[in-house]
C-alpha positions as CSV (number, residue, x, y, z in Angstrom):
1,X,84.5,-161.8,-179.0
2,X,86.3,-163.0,-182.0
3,X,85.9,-161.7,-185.5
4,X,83.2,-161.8,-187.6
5,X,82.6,-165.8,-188.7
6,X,81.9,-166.7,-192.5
7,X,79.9,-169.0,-194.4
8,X,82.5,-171.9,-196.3
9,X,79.9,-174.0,-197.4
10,X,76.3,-174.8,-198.2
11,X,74.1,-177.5,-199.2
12,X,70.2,-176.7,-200.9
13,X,67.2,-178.9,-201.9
14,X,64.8,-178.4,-204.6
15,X,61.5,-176.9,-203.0
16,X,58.4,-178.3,-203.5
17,X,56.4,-181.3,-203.0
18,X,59.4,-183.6,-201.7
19,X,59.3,-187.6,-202.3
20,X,61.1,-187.4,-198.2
21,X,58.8,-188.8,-196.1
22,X,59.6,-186.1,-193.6
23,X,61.7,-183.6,-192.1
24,X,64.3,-185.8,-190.5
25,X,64.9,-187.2,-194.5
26,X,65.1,-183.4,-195.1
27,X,67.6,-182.7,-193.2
28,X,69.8,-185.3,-193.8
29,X,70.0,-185.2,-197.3
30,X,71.8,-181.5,-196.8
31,X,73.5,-181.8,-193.5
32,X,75.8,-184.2,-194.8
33,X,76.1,-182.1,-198.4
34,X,76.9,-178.8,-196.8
35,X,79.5,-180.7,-194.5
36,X,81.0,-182.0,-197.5
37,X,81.0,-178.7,-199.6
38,X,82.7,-177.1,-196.6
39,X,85.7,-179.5,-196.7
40,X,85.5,-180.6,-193.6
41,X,84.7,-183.7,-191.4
42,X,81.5,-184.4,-189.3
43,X,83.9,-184.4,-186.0
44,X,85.1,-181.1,-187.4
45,X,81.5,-179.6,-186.3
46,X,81.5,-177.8,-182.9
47,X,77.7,-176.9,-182.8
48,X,74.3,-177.8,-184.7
49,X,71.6,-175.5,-184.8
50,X,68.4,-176.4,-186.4
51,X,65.7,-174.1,-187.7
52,X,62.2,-176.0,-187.9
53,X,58.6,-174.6,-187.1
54,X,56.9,-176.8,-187.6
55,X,53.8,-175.4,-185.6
56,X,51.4,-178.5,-186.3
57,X,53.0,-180.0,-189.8
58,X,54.2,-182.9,-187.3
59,X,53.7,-184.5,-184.3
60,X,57.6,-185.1,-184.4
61,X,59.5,-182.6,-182.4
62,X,62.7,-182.3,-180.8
63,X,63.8,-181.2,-184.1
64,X,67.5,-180.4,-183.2
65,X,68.0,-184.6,-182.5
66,X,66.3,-185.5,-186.0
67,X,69.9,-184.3,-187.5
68,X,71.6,-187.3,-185.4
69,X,69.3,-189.7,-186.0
70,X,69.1,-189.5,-189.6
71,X,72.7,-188.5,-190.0
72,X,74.8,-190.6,-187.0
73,X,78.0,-189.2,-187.4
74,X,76.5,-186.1,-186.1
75,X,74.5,-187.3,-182.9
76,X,77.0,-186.5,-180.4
77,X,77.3,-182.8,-181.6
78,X,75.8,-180.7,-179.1
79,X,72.1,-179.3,-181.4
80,X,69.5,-177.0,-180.6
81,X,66.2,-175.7,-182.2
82,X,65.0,-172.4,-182.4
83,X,61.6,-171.2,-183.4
84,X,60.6,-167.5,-184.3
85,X,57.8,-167.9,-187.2
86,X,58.6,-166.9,-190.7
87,X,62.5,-166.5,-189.5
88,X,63.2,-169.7,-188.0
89,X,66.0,-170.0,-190.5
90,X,67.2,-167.0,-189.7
91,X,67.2,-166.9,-186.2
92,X,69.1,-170.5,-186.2
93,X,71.7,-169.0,-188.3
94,X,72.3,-166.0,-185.9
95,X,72.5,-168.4,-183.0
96,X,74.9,-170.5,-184.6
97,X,76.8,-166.5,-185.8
98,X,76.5,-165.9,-181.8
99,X,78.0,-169.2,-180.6
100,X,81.4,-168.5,-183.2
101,X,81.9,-164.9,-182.6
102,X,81.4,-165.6,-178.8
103,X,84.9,-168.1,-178.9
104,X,82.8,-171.2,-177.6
105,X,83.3,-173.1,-180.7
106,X,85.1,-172.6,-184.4
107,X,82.3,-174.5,-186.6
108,X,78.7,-174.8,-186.6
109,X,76.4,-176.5,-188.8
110,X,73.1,-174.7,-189.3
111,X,70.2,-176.5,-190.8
112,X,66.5,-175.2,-191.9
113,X,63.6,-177.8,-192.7
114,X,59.8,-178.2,-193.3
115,X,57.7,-180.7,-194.6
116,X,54.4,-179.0,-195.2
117,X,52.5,-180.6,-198.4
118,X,51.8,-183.9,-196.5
119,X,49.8,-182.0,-193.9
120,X,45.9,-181.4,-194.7
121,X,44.9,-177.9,-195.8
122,X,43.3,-176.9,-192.9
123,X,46.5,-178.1,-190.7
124,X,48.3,-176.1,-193.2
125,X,46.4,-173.4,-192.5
126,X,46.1,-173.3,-188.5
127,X,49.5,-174.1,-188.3
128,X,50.6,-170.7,-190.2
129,X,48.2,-168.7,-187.8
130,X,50.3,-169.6,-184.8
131,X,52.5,-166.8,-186.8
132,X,49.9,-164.2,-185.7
133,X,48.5,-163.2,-182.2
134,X,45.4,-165.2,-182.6
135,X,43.5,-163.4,-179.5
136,X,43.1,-160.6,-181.9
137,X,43.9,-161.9,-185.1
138,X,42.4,-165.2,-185.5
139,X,39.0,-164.0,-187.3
140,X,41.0,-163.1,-190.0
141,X,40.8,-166.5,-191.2
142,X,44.0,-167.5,-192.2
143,X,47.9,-166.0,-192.5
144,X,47.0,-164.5,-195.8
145,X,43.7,-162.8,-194.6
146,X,45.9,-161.3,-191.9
147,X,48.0,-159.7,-194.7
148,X,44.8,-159.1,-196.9
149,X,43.5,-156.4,-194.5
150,X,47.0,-155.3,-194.1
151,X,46.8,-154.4,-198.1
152,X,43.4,-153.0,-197.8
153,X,45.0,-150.8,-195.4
154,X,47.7,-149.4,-197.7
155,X,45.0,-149.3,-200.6
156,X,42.7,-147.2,-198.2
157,X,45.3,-144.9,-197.5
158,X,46.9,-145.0,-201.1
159,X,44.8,-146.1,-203.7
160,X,44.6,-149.1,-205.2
161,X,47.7,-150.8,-206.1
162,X,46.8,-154.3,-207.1
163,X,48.6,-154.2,-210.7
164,X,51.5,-153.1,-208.4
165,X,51.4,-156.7,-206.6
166,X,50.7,-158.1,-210.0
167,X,54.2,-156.7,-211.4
168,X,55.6,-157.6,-208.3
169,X,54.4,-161.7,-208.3
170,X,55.3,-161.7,-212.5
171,X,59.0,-160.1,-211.2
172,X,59.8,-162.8,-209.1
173,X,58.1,-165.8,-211.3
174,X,60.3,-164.5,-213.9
175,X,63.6,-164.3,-211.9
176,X,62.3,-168.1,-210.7
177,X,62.9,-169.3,-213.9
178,X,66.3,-169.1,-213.6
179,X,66.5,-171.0,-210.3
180,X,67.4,-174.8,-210.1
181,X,66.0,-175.0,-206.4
182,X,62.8,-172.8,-207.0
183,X,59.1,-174.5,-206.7
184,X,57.2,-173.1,-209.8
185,X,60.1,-172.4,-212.5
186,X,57.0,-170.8,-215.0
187,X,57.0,-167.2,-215.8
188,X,53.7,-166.4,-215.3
189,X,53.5,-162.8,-217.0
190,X,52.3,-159.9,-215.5
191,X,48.6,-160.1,-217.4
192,X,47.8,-163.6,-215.4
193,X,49.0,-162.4,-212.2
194,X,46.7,-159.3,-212.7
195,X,43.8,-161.1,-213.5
196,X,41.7,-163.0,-210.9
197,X,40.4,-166.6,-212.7
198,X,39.7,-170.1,-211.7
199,X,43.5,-170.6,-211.8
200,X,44.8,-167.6,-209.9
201,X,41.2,-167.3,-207.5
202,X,41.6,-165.1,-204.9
203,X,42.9,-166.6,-201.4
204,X,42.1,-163.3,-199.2
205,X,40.6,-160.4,-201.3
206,X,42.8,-158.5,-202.7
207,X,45.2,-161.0,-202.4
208,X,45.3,-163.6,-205.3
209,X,46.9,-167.0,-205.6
210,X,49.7,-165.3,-206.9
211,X,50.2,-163.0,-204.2
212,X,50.9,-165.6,-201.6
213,X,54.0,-167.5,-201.2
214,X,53.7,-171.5,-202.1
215,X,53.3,-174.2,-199.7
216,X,56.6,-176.1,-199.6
217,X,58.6,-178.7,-198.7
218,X,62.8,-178.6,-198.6
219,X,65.4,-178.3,-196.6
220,X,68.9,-175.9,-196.6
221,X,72.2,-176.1,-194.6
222,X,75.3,-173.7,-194.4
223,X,78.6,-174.1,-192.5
224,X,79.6,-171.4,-190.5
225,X,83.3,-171.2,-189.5
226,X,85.3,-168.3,-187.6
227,X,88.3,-166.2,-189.7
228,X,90.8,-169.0,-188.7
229,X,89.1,-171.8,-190.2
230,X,87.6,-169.3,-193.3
231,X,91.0,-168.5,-193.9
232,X,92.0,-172.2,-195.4
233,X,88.5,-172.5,-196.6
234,X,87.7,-172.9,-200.3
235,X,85.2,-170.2,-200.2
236,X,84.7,-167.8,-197.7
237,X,81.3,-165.2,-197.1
238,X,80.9,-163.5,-194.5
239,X,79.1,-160.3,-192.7
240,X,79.8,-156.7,-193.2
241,X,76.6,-156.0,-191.3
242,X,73.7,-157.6,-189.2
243,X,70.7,-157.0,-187.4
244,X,67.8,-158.1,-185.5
245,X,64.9,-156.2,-184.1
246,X,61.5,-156.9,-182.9
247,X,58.2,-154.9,-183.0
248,X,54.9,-156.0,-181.7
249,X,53.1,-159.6,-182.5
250,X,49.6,-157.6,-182.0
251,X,49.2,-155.5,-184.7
252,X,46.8,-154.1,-182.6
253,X,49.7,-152.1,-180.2
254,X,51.4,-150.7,-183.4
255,X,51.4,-147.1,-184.4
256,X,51.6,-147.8,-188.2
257,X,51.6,-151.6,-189.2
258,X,52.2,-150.4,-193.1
259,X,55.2,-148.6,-191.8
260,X,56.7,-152.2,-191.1
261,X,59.1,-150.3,-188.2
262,X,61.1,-153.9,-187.3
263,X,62.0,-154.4,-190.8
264,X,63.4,-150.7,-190.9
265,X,65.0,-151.2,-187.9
266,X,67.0,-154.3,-188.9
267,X,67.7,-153.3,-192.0
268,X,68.8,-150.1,-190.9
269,X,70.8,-151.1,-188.2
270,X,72.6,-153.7,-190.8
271,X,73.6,-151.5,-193.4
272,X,74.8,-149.1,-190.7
273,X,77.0,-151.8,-189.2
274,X,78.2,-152.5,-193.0
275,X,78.6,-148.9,-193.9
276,X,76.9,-149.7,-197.1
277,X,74.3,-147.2,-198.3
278,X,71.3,-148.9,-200.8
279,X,73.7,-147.8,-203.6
280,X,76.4,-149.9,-202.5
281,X,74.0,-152.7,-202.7
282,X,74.3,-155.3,-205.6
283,X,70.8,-157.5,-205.0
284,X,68.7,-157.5,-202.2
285,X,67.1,-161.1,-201.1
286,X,63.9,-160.5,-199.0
287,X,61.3,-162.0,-197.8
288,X,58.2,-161.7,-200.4
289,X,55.7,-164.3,-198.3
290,X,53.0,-162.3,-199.5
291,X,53.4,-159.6,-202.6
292,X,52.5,-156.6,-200.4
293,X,55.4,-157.4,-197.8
294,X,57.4,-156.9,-200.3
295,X,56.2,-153.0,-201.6
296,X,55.9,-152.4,-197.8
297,X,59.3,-153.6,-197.8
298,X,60.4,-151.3,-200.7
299,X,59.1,-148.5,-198.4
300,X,60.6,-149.6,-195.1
301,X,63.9,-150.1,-196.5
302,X,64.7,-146.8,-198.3
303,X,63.8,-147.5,-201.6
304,X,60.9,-144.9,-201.7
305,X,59.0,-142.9,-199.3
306,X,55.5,-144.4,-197.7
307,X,53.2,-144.6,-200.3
308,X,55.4,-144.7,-203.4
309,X,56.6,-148.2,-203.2
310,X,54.8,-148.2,-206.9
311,X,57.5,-146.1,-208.3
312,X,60.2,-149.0,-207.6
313,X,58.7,-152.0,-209.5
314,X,57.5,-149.7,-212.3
315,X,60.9,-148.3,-212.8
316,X,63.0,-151.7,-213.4
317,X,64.8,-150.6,-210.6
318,X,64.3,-153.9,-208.5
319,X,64.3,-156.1,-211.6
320,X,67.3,-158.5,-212.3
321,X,68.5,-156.2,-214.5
322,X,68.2,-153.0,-212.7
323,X,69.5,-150.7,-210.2
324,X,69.0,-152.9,-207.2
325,X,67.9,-156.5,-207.8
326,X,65.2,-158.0,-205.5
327,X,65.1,-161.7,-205.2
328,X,67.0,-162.6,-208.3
329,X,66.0,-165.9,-207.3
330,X,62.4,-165.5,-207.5
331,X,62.3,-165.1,-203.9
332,X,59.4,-166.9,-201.5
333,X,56.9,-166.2,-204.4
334,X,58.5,-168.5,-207.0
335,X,61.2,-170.5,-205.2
336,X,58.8,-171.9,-202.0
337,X,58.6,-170.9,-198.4
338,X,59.3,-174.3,-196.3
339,X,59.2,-172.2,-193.2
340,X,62.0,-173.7,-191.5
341,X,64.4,-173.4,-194.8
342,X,63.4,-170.4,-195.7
343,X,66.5,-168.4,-194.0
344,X,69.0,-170.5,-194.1
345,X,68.1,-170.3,-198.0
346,X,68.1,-166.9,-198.6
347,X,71.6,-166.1,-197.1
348,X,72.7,-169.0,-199.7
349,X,71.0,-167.7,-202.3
350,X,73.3,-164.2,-201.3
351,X,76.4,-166.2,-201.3
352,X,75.7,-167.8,-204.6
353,X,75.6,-164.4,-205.7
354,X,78.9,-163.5,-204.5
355,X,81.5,-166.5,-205.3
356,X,79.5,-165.9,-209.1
357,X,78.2,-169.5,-208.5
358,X,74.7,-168.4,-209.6
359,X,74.0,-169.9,-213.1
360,X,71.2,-168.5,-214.5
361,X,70.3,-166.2,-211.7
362,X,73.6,-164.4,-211.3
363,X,73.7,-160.4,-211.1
364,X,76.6,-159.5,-213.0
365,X,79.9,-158.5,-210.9
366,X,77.6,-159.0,-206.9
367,X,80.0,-157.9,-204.4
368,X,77.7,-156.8,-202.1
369,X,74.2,-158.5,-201.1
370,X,71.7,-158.2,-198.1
371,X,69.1,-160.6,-197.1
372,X,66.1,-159.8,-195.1
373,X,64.1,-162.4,-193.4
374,X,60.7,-161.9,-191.3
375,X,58.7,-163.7,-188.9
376,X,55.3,-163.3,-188.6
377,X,54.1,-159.3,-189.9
378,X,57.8,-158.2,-189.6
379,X,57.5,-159.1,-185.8
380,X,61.3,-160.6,-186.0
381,X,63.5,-158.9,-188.5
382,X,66.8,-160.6,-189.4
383,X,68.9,-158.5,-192.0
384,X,72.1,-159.3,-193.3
385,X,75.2,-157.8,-195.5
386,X,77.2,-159.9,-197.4
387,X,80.2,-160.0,-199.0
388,X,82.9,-162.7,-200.1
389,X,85.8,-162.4,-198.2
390,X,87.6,-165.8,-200.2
């Protein structure tokens, strides 16, 4: 295999409610952008790889030939879509990292999409429970109720720790702010993200509006490119470390679902490959769909032991100016979760980080960032370590 490949440019839409009519528009408008900020020509490309879940949003599929139809200069490249919930992004991403490293080509264009606010509520909602193993699962009502009784769990076990998910949600509205792309730019202060009222209801009790992650539209694209091309490029990230690991889709079959052992595992086994310990870490970019992922996250990661994931958010630590930043881009919570994008915008969120291209959002002096992206209740783990390398 060759050595590790790079990112040498990106392309990012605003999330939110999107005047494109769908996903194809989506993708267009950054396939061509990220091409572009790469320096490099649509015949340059080797491979496309298109992350879209779609799951019921659309009764368009074939996802991976909506690139070529609403960009023709790319039609002829040979595409393919992956699936894998939450991590579509991701796992497109890593496809495309597998397809350079492996020799069989020297530039791939990786594209995440979805086009969720034109779908009704209940189509919203169905589609996001194909996430979860429905046989067992389904009578939760929705994605969020699956992740309600998932914090009723860690309350049972640990007392309640809802003011904990409040400080959490009012962390990453406030980093939102800062964040050009991000779906709700409003700091909504810890106090209303506490409360429960007509404007933050609850969705799944505990779980409050501002718990769960916004319904989004937007789209995301990155160039990937092995060390020869990187070399010449006019920026250059690329991997120190990165993982993938799978646990159960029935929670059911799990010793521990609070211990979140697939997001351990991957992040784990991608700081290991790195060499990085949490202290080398500059930010951290996960994957806050709901607010308790995130403190379970805390916990699986290293940050405290089970139970304690409190300690973090009330320390500053994970704030953006703390020890350890956690989504100083306001992360799912603030900056959207269109599904499909969701990946492919985290690790640019990272890399905006590290070339100091971050505006408002930027940690002083990043040099070193992991992102962690999940599908369904950390069934598919994806963690990366990032660094610039040009």
């Amino acid at each position: 295999m060759t050595a590790t490949p790079a990112i040498i440019g990106w392309a990012h839409s605003r999330f939110g409610k999107a005047s494109e009519p769908d996903v194809e528009a989506l993708l267009a408008g950054v396939t061509g952008a990220a091409v572009d900020h790469a320096g490099i020509a649509p015949g340059d490309v080797d491979g496309l790889f298109v992350g879209v879940f779609n799951g019921g949003f659309s009764r368009q599929g074939f996802e991976a030939g909506l690139v070529g139809a609403g960009r023709p200069e790319l039609a002829t490249v040979p595409a393919v879509r992956t699936e894998n919930a939450c991590a579509t992004g991701s796992s497109a991403l890593f496809t495309a990292l597998d397809f350079v490293q492996s020799g069989r080509g020297r530039i791939a264009l990786v594209a995440g999409a979805e086009k969720m606010t034109a779908a009704e509520a209940e189509v919203v909602g169905d589609a996001l429970l194909t996430a979860s193993y429905r046989k067992e699962e389904e009578q939760a009502g929705s994605f969020a109720g699956v992740f309600a009784g998932i914090a009723r769990d860690y309350f049972e076990r640990y007392g309640d720790h809802r003011d904990t998910l409040a400080r959490i949600a009012a962390k990453n509205h406030r980093n939102g702010v800062g964040n050009p792309y991000a779906h709700l730019r409003k700091d909504l202060g810890f106090e209303f993200c506490a409360e429960v009222s007509d404007r933050n209801p609850f969705v799944a009790d505990p779980l409050r509006r501002t718990d769960c992650s916004l319904v989004s539209d937007g789209a995301a694209a990155l160039v990937v490119a092995s060390p020869d091309v990187a070399a010449t490029a006019p920026r250059a990230v690329g991997w120190r470390g990165r993982a993938h690991a799978n646990d159960h889709l029935p929670l059911s079959r799990r010793d521990d679902v609070l211990a979140f052992a697939g997001a351990r595992a991957a992040f784990a086994g991608a700081t290991n490959e790195a060499g990085a310990a949490l202290s080398d870490l500059d930010l951290i970019e996960t994957h806050d769909c709901f607010t308790v992922a995130e403190l379970l996250q805390y916990e699986a990661f290293g940050l405290a032991e089970p139970g304690k994931g409190a300690t973090v958010i009330d320390s500053g630590r994970t704030e953006r100016d703390g020890e350890l930043p956690v989504n100083p881009s306001g992360g799912l919570k603030s900056k959207g979760h269109p599904i499909g994008a969701t990946g492919v915008s985290q690790h640019i969120m990272a890399a905006l980080q590290l070339t100091g291209e971050a505006g408002d959002m930027q940690v002083p002096g990043a040099e070193l960032a992991a992102v962690f992206n999940m599908g369904g209740v950390a069934v598919a783990n994806y963690c990366s370590v990032l660094e610039r390398v040009r």
